[in-house]
C-alpha positions in Angstrom: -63.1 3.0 -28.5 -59.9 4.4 -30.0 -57.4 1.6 -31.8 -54.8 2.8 -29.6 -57.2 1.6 -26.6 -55.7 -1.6 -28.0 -59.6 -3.0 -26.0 -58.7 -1.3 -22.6 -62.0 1.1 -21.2 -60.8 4.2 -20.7 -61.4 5.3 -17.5 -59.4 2.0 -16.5 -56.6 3.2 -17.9 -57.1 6.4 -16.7 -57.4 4.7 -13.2 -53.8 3.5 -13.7 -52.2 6.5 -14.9 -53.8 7.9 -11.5 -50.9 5.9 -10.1 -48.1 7.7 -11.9 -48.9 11.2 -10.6 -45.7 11.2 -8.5 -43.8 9.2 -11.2 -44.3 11.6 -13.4 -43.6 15.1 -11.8 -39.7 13.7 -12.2 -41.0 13.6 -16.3 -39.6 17.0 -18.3 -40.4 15.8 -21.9 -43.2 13.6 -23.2 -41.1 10.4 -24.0 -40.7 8.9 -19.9 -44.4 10.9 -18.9 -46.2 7.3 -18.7 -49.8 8.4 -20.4 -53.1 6.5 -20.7 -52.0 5.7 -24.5 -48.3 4.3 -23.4 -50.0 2.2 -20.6 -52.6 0.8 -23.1 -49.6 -0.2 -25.7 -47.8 -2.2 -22.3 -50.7 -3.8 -21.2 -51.4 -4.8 -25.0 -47.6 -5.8 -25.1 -48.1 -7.7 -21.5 -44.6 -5.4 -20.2 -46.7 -4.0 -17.3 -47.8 -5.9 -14.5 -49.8 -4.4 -12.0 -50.5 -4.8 -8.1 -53.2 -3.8 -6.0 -51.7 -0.1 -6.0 -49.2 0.1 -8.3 -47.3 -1.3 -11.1 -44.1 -2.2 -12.7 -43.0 -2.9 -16.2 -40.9 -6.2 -17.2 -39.2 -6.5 -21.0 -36.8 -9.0 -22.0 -34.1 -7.9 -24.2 -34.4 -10.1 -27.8 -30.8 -8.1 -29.0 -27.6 -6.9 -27.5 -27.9 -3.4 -27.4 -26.2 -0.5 -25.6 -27.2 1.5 -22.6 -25.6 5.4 -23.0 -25.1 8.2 -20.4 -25.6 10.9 -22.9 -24.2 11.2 -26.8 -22.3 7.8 -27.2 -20.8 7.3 -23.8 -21.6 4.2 -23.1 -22.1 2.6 -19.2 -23.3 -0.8 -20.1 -25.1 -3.3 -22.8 -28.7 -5.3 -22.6 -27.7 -9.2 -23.6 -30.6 -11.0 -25.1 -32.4 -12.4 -22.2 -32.0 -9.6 -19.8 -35.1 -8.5 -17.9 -35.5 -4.7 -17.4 -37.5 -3.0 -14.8 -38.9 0.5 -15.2 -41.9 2.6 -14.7 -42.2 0.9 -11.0 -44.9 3.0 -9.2 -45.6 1.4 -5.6 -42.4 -0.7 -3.5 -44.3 -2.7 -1.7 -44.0 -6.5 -1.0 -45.9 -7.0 -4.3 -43.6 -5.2 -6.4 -40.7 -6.9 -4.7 -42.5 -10.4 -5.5 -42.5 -9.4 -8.9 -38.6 -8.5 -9.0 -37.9 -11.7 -7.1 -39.5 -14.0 -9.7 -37.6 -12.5 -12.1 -34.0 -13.0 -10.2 -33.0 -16.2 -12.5 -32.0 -13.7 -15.4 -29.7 -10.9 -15.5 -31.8 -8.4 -15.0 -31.3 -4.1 -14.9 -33.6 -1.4 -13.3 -33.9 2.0 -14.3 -35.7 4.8 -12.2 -35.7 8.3 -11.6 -32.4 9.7 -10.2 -34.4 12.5 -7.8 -36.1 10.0 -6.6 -34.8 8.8 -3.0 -37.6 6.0 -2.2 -37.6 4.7 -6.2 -32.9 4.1 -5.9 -34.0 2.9 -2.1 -35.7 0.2 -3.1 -33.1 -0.4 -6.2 -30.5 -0.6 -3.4 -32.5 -3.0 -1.3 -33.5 -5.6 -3.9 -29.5 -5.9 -4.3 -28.8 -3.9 -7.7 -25.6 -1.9 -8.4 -25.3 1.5 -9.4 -24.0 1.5 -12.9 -24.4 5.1 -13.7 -26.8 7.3 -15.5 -28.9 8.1 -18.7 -29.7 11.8 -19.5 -32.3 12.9 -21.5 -32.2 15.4 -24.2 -35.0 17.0 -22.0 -32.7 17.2 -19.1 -34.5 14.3 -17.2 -31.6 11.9 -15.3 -32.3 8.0 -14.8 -30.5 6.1 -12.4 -28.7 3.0 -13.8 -29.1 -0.1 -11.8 -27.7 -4.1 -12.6 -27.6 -7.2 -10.9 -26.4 -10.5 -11.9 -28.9 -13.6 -12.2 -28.7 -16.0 -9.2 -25.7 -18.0 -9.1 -24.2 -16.9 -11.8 -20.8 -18.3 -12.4 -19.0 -15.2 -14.5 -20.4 -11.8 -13.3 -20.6 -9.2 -15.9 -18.1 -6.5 -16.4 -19.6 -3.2 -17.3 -17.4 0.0 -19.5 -15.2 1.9 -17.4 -15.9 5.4 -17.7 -13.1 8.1 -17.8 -13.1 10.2 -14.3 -14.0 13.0 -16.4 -17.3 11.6 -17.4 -18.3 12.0 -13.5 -17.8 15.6 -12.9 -21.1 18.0 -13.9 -19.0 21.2 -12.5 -15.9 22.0 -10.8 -13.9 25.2 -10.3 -9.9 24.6 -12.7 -8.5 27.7 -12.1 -8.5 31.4 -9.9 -6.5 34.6 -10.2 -7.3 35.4 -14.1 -7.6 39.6 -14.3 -11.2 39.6 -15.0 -10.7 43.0 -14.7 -8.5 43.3 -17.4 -10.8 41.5 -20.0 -13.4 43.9 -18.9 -11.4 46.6 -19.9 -10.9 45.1 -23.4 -14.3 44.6 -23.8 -15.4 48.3 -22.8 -12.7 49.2 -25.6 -15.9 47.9 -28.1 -17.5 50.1 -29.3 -21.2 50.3 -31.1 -21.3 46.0 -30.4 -24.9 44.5 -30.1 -25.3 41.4 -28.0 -27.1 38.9 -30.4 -29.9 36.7 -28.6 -29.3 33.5 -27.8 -31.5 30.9 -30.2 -32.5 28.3 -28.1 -35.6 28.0 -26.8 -34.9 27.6 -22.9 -33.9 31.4 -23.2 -36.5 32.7 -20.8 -37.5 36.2 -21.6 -35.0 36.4 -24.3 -32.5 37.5 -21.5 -29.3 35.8 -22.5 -27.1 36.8 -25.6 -23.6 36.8 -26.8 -21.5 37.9 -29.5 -18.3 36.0 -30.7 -14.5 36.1 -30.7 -14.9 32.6 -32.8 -17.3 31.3 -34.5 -18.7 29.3 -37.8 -18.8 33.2 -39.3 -16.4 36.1 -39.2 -19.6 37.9 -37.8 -19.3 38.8 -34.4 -22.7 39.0 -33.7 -22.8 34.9 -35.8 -23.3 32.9 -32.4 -24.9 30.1 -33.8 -23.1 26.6 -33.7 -24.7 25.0 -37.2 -25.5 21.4 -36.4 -27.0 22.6 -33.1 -29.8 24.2 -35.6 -32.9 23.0 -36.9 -34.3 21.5 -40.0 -35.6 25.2 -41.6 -32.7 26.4 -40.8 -30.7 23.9 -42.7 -32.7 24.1 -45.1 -32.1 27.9 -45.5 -28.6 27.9 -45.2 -27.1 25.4 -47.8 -23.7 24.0 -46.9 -23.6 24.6 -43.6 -22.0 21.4 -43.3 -18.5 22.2 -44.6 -18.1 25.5 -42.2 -15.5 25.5 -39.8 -14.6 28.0 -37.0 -12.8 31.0 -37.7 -11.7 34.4 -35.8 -14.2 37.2 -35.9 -12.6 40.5 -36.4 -13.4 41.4 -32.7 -10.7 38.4 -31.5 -7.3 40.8 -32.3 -8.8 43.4 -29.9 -8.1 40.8 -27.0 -4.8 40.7 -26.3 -5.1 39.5 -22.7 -8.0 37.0 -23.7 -5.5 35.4 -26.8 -2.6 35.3 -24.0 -4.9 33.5 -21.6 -6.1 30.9 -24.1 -2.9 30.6 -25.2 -1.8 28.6 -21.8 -4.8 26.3 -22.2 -3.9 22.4 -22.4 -5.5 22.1 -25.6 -4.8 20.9 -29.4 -7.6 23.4 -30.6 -10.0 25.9 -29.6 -13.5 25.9 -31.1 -15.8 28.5 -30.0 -15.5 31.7 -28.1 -17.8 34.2 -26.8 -18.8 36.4 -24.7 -22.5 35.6 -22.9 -24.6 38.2 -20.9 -27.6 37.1 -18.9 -29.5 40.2 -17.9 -30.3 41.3 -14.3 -33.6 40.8 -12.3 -34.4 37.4 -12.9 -32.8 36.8 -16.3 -32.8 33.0 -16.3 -31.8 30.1 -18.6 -34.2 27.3 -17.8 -33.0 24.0 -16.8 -31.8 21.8 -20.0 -28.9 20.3 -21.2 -27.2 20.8 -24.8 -27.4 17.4 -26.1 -28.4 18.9 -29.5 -24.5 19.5 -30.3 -23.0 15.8 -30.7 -19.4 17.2 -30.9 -19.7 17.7 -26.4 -17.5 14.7 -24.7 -14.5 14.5 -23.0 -13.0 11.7 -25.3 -10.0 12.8 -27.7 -11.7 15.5 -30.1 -14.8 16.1 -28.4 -15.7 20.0 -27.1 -15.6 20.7 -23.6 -16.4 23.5 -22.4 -14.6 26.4 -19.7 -16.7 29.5 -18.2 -14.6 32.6 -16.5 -16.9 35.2 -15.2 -16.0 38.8 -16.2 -18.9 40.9 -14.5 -21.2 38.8 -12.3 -22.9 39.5 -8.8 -23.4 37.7 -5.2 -26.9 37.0 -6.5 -25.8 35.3 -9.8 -26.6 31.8 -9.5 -25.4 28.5 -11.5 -27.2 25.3 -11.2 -26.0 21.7 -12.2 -27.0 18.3 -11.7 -24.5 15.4 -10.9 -24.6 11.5 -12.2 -27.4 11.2 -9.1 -29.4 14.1 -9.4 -28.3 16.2 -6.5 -28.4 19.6 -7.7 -24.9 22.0 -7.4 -26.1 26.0 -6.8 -22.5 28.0 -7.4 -21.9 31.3 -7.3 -18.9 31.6 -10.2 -16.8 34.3 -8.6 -14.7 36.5 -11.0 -11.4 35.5 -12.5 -12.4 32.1 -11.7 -11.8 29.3 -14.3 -14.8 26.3 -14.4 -15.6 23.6 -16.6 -19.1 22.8 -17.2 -20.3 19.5 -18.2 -23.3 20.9 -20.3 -24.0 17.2 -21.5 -25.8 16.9 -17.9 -28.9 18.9 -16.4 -28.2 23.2 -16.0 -29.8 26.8 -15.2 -28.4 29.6 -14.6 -30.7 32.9 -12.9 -29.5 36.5 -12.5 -30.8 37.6 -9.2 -28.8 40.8 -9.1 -28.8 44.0 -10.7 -25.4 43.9 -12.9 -25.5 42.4 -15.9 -23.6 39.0 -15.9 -21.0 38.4 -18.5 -18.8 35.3 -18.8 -16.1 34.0 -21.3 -17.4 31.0 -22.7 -14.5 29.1 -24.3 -15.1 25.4 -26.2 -11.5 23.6 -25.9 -11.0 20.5 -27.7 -10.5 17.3 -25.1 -7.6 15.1 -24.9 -5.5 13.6 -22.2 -3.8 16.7 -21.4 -7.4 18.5 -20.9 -8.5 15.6 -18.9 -5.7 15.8 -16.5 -5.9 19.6 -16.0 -9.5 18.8 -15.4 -9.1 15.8 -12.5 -5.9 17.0 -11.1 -7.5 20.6 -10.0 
């Protein structure tokens, strides 16, 4: 017997991780998958309780500590002496006995967001919705609260901006895609550089840059969104700050544009192509780069679609996991909230090229944003 087994045989805990199959097809990294060595650690740690069929885990908070969306926004905070359901696999009356005998304490459930039955039973057992936590793997868990019996003071919970809600949403129409086009088809010789990250299926996305951490057009990387070797290899990559390629004069049209933008400062530009016939960017989200936000001085970010097709299609997930499929027309303006869940597929046979602009928030922003 392994020491992780903590004692447990292990086709018994095999028998319980049986029960998790349709838990875990909503799991898209290895941290929320509940495995035969996580259940062993609970059992050990006596946070799950099992029924007949299924099974629930129960942790008191010891500290205060803070419950965030994604980065540092913040929806609520544990109290020491909160109760927190999770990994519930079965709703039956058992389970329900379980949450009921815990009702004295303030108590918080979390569960998959794409799972109707699991924010059902949430919504039953008299929780409130107090938003969501995102995963840097692109999973979302719905954020559920509910005050102990007769409590005297019921807990207030942050306020998030109205900007924090939106995943997409179309800000503007009428830009002359046509006429950036034209400026871009001035380039000539200019290599796409592929895109780094690893949900770049097929290698089929790339971009070159207006604006970026180099004067290098074909520089697209955004340095603290890098990893450790490359950190390593490229000494002082902390103290670079954006600057203008030498491809950013030849868009007089683009400058103009931006120009008009209710920002303080523009970070990044680019252009990005994802190829025809199935080019795709897997769904993910870009957690790695802590500067996103809509707070004063974070990055959001804007999309306008130069070239793009009827079968070009854009997918995002909201707070409660309902997925958004947009087809971005030309000279549209949208803002993506790239903090939350995305993919993007080219079903068509024309290459699809957006300008990807990174605008620094601030009121202003926010209000162009909410009021469109």
């Amino acid at each position: 017997m392994k020491n992780w087994q903590h004692g447990f045989e292990l086709d018994y805990l095999i028998s319980i991780q049986d029960r998790y199959k349709e838990h875990n097809t909503y799991a898209l990294g290895p941290f929320l998958e509940v495995k035969k060595n996580r259940i062993a650690s609970d059992l050990h740690e006596k946070k799950l309780l099992l029924t007949e069929k299924g099974a629930i885990s129960v942790a008191e908070s010891k500290v205060k500590s803070p419950i965030t969306m994604h980065g540092d926004t913040i929806i609520g905070y544990k109290q020491p002496g909160d109760i927190t359901f999770s990994k519930i696999t079965n709703f039956d009356k058992e389970i329900k006995d379980i949450v009921y005998a815990n009702l004295g304490n303030n108590c918080w459930l979390f569960t998959w967001a794409e799972w109707k039955e699991a924010n059902d039973f949430a919504i039953e057992q008299g929780f409130d919705y107090i938003g969501c936590k995102v995963s840097s793997f692109s999973e979302i868990q719905s954020v559920y609260y509910r005050d102990a019996i007769n409590v005297i003071e019921p807990r207030e919970h942050p306020k998030l901006l109205g900007a924090e809600t939106i995943n997409i949403k179309k800000i503007g129409k009428g830009i002359d895609a046509n006429q950036i086009n034209k400026e871009l088809l001035l380039l000539k010789g200019i290599e796409y550089t592929n895109h780094y990250s690893n949900y770049n299926k097929k290698g089929s996305w790339s971009a070159i840059s207006l604006r970026g951490y180099k004067d290098d057009p074909n520089f697209i990387a955004k340095p603290v969104e890098m990893n450790k070797k490359w950190k390593a290899d490229n000494v002082g990559w902390e103290e670079w700050t954006c600057e203008d390629t030498s491809l950013r004069e030849k868009f007089p049209y683009v400058n103009e544009l931006l120009s008009k933008l209710p920002t303080n400062r523009i970070e990044r530009i680019r252009f990005m192509s994802l190829a025809p016939g199935g080019g795709e960017l897997q769904r993910h989200t870009d957690q790695v780069d802590p500067d996103l936000g809509v707070n004063d001085g974070k990055i959001m970010r804007l999309h306008i679609p130069v070239v793009t097709n009827p079968q070009m299609e854009f997918t995002s997930w909201d707070m409660h996991g309902v997925k958004h499929v947009k087809n971005m027309k030309e000279g549209d303006m949208w803002y993506l909230d790239i903090r939350k869940p995305h993919m993007a597929i080219n079903k068509g046979e024309e290459t699809r090229i957006h300008l990807v602009v990174d605008v620094e928030a601030s009121e202003k922003m926010r209000n162009f944003l909410e009021k469109k």
